[in-house]
C-alpha positions as CSV (number, residue, x, y, z in Angstrom):
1,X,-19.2,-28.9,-5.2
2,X,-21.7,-28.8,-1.8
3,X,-23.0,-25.6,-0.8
4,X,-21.0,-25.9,2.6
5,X,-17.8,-26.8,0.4
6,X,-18.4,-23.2,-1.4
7,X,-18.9,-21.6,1.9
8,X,-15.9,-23.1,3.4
9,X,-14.0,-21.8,0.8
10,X,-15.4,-18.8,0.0
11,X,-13.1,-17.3,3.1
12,X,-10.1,-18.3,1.6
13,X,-10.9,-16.9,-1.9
14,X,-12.1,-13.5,0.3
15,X,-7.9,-14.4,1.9
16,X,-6.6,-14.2,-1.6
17,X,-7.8,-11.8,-2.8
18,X,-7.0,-9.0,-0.1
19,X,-3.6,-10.4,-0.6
20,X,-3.4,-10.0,-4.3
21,X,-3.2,-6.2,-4.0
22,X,-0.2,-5.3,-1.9
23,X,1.6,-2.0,-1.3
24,X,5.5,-1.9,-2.8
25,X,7.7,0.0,-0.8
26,X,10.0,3.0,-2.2
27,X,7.7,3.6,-5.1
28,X,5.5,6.5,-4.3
29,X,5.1,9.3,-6.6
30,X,3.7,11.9,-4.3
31,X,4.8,15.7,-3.8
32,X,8.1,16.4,-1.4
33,X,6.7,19.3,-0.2
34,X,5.1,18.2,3.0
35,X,2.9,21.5,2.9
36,X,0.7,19.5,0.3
37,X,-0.1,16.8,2.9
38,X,-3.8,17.5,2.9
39,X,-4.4,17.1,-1.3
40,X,-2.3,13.8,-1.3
41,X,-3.6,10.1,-0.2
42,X,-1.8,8.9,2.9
43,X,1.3,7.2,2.2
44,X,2.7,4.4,4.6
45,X,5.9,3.3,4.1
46,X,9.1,3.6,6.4
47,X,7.6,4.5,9.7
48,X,8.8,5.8,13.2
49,X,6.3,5.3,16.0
50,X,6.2,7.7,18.8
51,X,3.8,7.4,22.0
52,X,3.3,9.2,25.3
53,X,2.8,7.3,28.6
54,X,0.9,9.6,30.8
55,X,-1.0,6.3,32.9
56,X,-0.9,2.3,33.9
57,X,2.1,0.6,34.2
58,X,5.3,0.8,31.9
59,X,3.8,-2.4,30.8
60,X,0.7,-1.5,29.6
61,X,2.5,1.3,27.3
62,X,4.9,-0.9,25.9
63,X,1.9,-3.1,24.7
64,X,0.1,-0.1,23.8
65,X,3.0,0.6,21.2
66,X,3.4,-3.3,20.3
67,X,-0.8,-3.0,19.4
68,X,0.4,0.4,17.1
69,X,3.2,-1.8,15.2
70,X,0.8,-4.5,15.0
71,X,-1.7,-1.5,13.4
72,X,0.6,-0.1,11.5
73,X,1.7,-3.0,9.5
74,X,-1.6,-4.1,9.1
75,X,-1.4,-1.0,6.9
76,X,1.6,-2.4,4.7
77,X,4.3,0.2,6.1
78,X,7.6,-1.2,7.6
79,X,8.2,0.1,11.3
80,X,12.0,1.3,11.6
81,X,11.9,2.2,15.3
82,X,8.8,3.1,18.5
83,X,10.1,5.9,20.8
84,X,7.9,6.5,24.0
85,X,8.3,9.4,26.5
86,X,6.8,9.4,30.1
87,X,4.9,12.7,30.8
88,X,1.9,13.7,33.1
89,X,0.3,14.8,30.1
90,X,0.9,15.3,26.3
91,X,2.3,18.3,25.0
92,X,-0.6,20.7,23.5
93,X,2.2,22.0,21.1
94,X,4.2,19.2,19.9
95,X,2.6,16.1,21.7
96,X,6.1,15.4,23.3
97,X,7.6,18.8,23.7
98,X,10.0,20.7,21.5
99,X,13.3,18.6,22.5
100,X,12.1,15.6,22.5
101,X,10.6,16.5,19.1
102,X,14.1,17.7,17.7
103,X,15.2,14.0,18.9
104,X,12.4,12.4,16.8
105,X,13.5,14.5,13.8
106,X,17.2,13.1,14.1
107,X,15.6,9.5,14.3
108,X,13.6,10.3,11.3
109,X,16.6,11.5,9.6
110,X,19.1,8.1,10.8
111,X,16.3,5.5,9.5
112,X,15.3,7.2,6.5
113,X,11.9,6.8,7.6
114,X,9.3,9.0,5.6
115,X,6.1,8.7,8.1
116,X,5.4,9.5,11.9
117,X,2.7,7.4,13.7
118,X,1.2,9.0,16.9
119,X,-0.4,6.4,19.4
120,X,-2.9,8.7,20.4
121,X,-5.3,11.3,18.6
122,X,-3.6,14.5,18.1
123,X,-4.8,17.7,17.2
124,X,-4.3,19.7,14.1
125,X,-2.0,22.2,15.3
126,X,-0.2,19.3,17.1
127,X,0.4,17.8,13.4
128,X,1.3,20.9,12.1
129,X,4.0,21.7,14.6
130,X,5.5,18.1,14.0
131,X,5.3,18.5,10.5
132,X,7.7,21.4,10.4
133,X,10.0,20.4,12.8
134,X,10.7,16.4,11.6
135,X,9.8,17.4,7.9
136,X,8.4,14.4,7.2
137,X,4.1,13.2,7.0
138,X,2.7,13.0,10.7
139,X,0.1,11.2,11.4
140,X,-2.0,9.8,14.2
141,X,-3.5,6.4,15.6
142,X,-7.0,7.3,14.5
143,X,-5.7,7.8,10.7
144,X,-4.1,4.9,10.9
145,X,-7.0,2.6,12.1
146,X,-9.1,4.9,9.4
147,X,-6.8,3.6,6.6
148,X,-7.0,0.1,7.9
149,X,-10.8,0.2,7.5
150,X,-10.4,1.7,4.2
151,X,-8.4,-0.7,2.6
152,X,-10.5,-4.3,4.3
153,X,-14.0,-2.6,3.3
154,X,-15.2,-4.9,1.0
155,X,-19.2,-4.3,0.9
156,X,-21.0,-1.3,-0.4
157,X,-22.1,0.0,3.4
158,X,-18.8,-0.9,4.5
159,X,-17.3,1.6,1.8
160,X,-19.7,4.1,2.6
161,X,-19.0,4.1,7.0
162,X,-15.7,3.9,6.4
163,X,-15.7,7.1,4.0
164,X,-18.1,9.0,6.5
165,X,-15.5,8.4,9.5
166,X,-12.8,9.4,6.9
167,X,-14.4,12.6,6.0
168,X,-15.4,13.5,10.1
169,X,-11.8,13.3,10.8
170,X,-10.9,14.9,7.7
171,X,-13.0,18.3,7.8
172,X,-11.4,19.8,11.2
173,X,-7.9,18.9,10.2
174,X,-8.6,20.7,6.6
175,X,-5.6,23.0,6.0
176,X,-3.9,24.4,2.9
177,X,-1.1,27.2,2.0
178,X,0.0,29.5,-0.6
179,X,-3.2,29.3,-3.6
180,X,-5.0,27.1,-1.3
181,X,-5.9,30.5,0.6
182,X,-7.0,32.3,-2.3
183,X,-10.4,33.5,-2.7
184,X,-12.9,32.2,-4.9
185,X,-14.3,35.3,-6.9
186,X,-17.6,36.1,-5.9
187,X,-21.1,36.7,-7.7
188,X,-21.1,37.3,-11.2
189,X,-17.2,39.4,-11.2
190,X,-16.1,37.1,-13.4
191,X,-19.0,38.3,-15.8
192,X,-18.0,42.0,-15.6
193,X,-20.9,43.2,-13.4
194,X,-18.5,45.5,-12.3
195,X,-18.6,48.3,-8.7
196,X,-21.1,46.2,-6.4
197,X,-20.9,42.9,-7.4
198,X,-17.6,41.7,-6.7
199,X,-17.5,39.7,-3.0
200,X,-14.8,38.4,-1.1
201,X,-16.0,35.0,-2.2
202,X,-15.1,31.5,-0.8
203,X,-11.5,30.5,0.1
204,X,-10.6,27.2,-1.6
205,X,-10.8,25.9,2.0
206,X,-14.5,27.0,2.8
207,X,-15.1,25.4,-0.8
208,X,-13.4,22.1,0.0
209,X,-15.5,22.4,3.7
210,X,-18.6,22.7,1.8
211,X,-18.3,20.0,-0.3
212,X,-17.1,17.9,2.8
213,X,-20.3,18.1,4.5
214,X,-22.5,17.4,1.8
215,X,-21.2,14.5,0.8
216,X,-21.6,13.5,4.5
217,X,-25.2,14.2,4.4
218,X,-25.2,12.4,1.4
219,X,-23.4,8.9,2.8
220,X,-25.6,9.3,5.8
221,X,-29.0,9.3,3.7
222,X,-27.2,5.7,1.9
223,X,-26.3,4.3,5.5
224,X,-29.5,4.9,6.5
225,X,-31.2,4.1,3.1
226,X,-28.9,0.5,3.6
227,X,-29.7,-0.4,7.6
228,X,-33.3,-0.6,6.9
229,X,-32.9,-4.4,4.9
230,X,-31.0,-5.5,7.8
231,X,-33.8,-4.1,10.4
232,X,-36.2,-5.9,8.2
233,X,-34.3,-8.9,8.3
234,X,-33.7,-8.3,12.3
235,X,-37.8,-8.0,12.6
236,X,-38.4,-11.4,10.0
237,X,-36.1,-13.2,13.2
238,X,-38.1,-11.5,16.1
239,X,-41.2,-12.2,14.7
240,X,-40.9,-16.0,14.5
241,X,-39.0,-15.6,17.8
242,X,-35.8,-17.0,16.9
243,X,-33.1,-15.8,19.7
244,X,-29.7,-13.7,18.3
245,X,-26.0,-14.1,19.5
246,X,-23.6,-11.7,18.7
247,X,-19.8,-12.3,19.0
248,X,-17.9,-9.3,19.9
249,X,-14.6,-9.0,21.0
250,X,-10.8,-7.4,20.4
251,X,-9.8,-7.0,17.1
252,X,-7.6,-10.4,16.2
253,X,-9.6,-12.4,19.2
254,X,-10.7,-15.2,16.9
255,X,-14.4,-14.0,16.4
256,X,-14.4,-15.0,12.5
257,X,-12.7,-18.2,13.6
258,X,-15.3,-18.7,16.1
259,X,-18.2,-18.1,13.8
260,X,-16.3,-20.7,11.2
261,X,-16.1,-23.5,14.1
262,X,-19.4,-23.1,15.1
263,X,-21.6,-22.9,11.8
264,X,-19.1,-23.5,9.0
265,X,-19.8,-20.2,7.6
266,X,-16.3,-20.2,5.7
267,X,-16.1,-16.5,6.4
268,X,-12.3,-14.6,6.2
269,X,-10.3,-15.4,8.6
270,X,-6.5,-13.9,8.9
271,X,-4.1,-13.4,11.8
272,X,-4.5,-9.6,11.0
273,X,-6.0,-6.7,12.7
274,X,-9.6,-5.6,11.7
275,X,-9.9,-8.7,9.2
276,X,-13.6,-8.4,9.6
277,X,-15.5,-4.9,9.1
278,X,-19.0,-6.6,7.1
279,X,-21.4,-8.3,9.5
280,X,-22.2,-12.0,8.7
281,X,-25.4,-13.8,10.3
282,X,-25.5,-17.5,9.9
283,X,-27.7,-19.9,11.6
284,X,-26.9,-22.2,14.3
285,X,-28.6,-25.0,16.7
286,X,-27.9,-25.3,20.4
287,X,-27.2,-29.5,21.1
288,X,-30.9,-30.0,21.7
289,X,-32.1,-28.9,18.3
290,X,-33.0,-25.0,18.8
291,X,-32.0,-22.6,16.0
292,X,-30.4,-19.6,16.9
293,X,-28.5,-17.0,14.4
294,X,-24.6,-15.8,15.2
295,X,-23.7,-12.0,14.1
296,X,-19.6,-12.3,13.5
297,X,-19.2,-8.0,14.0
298,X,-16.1,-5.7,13.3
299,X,-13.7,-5.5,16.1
300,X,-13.0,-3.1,18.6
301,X,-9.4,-1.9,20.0
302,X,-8.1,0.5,22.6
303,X,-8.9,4.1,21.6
304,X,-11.3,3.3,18.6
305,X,-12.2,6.4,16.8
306,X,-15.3,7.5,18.0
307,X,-15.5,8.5,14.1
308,X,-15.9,4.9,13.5
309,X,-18.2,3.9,16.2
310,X,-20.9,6.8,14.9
311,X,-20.3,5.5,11.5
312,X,-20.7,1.7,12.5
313,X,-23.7,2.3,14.6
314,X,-26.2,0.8,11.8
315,X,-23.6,-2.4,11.9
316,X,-23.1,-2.5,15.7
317,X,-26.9,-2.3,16.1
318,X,-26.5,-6.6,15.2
319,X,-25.1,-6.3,18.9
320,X,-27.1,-3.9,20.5
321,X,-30.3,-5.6,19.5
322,X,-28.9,-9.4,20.3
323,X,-30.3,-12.1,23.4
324,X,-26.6,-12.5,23.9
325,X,-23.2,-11.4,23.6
326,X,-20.2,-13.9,23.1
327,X,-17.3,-12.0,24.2
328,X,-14.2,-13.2,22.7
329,X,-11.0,-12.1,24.0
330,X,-7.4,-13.4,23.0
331,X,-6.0,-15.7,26.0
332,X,-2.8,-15.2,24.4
333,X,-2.7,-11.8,24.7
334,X,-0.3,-10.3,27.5
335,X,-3.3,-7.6,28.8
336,X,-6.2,-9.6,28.3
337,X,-8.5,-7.5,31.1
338,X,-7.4,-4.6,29.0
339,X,-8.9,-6.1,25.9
340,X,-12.3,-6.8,27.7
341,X,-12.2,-3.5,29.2
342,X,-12.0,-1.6,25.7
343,X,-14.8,-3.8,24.2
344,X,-16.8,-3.0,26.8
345,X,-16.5,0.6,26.9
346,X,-17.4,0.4,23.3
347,X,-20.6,-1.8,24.3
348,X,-22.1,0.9,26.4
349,X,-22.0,3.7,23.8
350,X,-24.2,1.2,21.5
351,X,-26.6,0.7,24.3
352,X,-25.5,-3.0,24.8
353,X,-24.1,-2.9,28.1
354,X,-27.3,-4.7,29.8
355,X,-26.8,-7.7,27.4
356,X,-26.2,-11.0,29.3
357,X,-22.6,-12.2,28.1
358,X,-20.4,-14.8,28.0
359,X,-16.6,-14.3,28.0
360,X,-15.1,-17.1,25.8
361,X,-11.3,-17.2,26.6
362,X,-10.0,-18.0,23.2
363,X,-6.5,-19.4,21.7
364,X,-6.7,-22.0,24.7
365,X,-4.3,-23.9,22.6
366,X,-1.3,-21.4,22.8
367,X,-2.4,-19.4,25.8
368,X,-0.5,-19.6,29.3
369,X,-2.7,-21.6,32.1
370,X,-2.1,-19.1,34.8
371,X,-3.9,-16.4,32.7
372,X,-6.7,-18.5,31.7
373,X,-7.4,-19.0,35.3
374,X,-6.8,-15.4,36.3
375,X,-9.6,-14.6,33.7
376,X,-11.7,-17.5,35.2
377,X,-11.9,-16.6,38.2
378,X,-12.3,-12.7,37.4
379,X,-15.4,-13.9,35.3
380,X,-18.3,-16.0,36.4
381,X,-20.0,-16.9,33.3
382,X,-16.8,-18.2,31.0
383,X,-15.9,-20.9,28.5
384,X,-12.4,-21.8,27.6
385,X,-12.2,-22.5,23.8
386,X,-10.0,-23.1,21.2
387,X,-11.4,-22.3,17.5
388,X,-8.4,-23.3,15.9
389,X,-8.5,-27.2,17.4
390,X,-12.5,-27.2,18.7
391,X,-11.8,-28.1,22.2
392,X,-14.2,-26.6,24.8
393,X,-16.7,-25.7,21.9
394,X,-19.2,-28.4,23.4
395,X,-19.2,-26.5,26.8
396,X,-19.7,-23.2,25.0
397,X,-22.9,-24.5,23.4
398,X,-24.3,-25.7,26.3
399,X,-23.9,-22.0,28.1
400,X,-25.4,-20.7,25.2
401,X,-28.4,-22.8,25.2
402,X,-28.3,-22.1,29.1
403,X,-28.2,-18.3,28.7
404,X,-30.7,-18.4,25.6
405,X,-34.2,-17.0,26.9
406,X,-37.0,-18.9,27.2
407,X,-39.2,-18.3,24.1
408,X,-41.3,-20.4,23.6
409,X,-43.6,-22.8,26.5
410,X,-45.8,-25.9,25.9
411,X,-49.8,-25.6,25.7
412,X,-52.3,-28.1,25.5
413,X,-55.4,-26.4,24.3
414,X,-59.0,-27.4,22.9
415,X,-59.7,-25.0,19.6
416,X,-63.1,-24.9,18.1
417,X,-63.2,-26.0,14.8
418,X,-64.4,-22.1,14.1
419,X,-60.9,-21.4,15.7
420,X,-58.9,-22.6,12.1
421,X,-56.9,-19.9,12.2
422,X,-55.5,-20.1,15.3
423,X,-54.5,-23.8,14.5
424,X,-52.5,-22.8,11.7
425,X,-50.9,-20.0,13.4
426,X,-49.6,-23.0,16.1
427,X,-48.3,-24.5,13.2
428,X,-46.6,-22.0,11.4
429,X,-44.8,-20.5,14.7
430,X,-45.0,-23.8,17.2
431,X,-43.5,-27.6,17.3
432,X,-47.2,-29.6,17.3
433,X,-46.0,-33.0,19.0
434,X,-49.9,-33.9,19.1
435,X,-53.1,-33.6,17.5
436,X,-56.6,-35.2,18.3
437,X,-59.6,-34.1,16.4
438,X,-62.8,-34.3,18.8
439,X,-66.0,-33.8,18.1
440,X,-65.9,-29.8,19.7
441,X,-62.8,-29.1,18.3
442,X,-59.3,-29.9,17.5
443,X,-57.3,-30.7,20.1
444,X,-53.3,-29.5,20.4
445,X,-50.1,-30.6,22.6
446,X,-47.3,-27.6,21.2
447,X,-44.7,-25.7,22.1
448,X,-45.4,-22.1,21.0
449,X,-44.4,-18.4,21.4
450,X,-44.7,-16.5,25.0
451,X,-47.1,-14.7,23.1
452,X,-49.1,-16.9,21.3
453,X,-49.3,-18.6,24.5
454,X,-51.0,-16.1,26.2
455,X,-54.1,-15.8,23.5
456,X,-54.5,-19.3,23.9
457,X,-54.4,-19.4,27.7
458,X,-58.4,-19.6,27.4
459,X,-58.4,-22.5,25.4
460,X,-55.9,-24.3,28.0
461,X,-57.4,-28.2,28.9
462,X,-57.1,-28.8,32.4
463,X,-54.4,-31.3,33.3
464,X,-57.3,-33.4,35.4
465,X,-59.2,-33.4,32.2
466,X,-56.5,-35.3,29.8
């Protein structure tokens, strides 16, 4: 079998397994009592999906809670009903006020569902307060898209942000009842030290708290520990100047697919949300022969937990550090503008907002015409692509190798033969297309380096003198 064969198949194999491990409905095993809600895994079953629409259109809400189904099956639970109330603003109690919140608990109770979703991030007393009132496990769209991570992570940096996001969301939302309130006996009591040693102690929360944040400290140090390969493998590309694309985009866009069609990387690709958390650089050419790498990047959506972004920085840093951004969006999708304007808002707070960028309208094959050329004419610099049938990916590559900057620039110098190392360094980093030894030197027609270029600007032959 080729090498590309393995590679084209090494997605599918990635496909197979993710599917080989599948959550079974109506078998959990976990405690009734939803007071033990923070000492239990999250469970996603039978779920009711509840959302407040406080601005935008009706429209835009009703695809907001279309894009929570979408997550929440993505989880393996089965979603049973969506309720969405219109309000100026969420409830600070209950999220959708008391009555409406009496009303959820009778939905909860008709469908048999065991599991609220949230579109939005609530706080703790919010899921509290729900808790008691629907009796059933409440939680929100941030835990969700947490769990979503949690399960795709496949790499051991991928493991370790996702657990880091898991445990910042985690330590304000810490809660407990009954013995979980208990003290801790302090200093040596237990020992019998007797009047004057004996100290209030830690509560078991404090103790779980504690053990929270160093763990944290300790994934940070191991994120850290684990971006530095890829920064050295960043400075190996800068240094022999080869340019970097990222493709970024909505979660579900195509990216993957785009990366496949344009460098046969045979990475995962699934018609899934979040299919793609672990960066993959390949290498590509533009049509006249210069190399370039791709980054294929985790996906963004509306609302994405800033948890995740702080986490993913080391990963994102593949887009903040790129020449150019291929911005994928689904033409498919019924809001693509609101797509472009979540990736985007998540492109400024990794300090890639400056990056030139190409918006490649994707899923040209199934989209609607009219909203391809709405998004044309919004946005100048666009390509119309489809990676499932490869039409418009020759236009693509030529605005990439367009929008590519200029690296390199031809010289035609004279070197003394004391000069040897400077010849070799043309060699190693330029294209020689000519070389004439002479008797005061050797001389060289390449294309080199802006910056090798501008050491040998005093060895330039005049263009008189050829």
């Amino acid at each position: 079998m080729t090498e590309y064969e393995d590679l084209e198949t090494a997605g599918e194999y990635d496909l197979a397994e993710r599917h080989a491990l599948r959550r079974v409905s109506g078998l959990s095993t976990e405690l009734e009592d939803v007071t033990e809600v923070e000492y239990r895994s999250l469970r996603l079953e039978r779920v009711v999906l509840v959302g407040v629409w406080t601005e935008g259109t009706q429209t835009q809400a009703e695809n907001s809670m279309r894009e929570l189904a979408l997550l929440a099956e993505t989880a393996g639970s089965e979603v049973l009903e969506g309720l969405m109330q219109r309000r100026a603003k969420a409830d600070p109690a209950t999220y959708i006020g008391s009555g409406k919140a009496e009303e959820l608990a009778d939905v909860v109770l008709a469908t048999g569902a065991d599991t609220i979703i949230a579109d939005g991030e609530l706080a703790p007393s919010q899921l509290r307060t729900l808790e008691e009132i629907c009796k059933v496990k409440v939680i929100d769209r941030t835990a969700l898209i947490l769990d979503i991570f949690a399960q795709h992570a496949k790499s051991r940096e991928g493991k370790a942000q996702v657990e880091l996001a898991q445990l910042q969301y985690l330590l304000p939302r810490l809660r407990g009842w009954g013995g979980n309130l208990s003290r801790q006996v302090g200093g040596r009591a237990a020992g019998g030290v007797g009047i004057g040693g004996r100290g209030p102690g830690e509560t078991k929360i404090e103790l779980d708290r504690r053990r929270i944040r160093t763990r944290m400290a300790k994934l940070r140090r191991q994120i850290a520990e684990m971006s530095k390969s890829r920064e050295t493998k960043r400075s190996a590309r800068r240094s022999r100047q080869v340019p970097s694309v990222a493709i970024a985009g909505y979660t579900n866009a195509g990216k993957s697919s785009l990366l496949n069609r344009l460098t046969g990387a045979g990475v995962l690709v699934e018609n899934a949300l979040f299919a793609t958390l672990d960066p993959t650089v390949r290498r590509a050419e533009t049509p006249s022969g210069r190399p370039f790498t791709l980054a294929d990047t985790v996906g963004f959506v509306r609302h994405l937990p800033h948890q995740l972004v702080e986490a993913f920085r080391s990963t994102l840093e593949e887009v903040g550090e790129a020449d150019l951004i291929l911005h994928v969006v689904d033409g498919s999708d019924p809001d693509p503008e609101a797509q472009i304007a979540a990736v985007r808002e998540v492109l400024s707070e990794v300090d890639a907002a400056n990056i030139p960028e190409i918006i490649v309208i994707n899923k040209a094959d199934v989209a609607d015409p009219l909203a391809i050329g709405r998004l044309q004419r919004a946005f100048k610099s666009n390509a119309v692509v489809s990676a499932h049938t490869g039409a418009g990916i020759d236009e693509l590559m030529a605005l990439v190798e367009a929008a590519l900057p200029q690296m390199d620039r031809e010289v035609h110098v004279l070197l003394p033969y004391a000069e040897g190392s400077l010849v070799a360094r043309i060699h190693d980093a330029g294209d020689v297309t000519k070389t004439t030894h002479r008797e005061d030197g050797t001389e060289l027609i390449a294309r080199v380096p802006l910056a090798l270029a501008a050491e040998l600007e005093r060895f330039e032959v005049a263009t008189t003198a050829q």
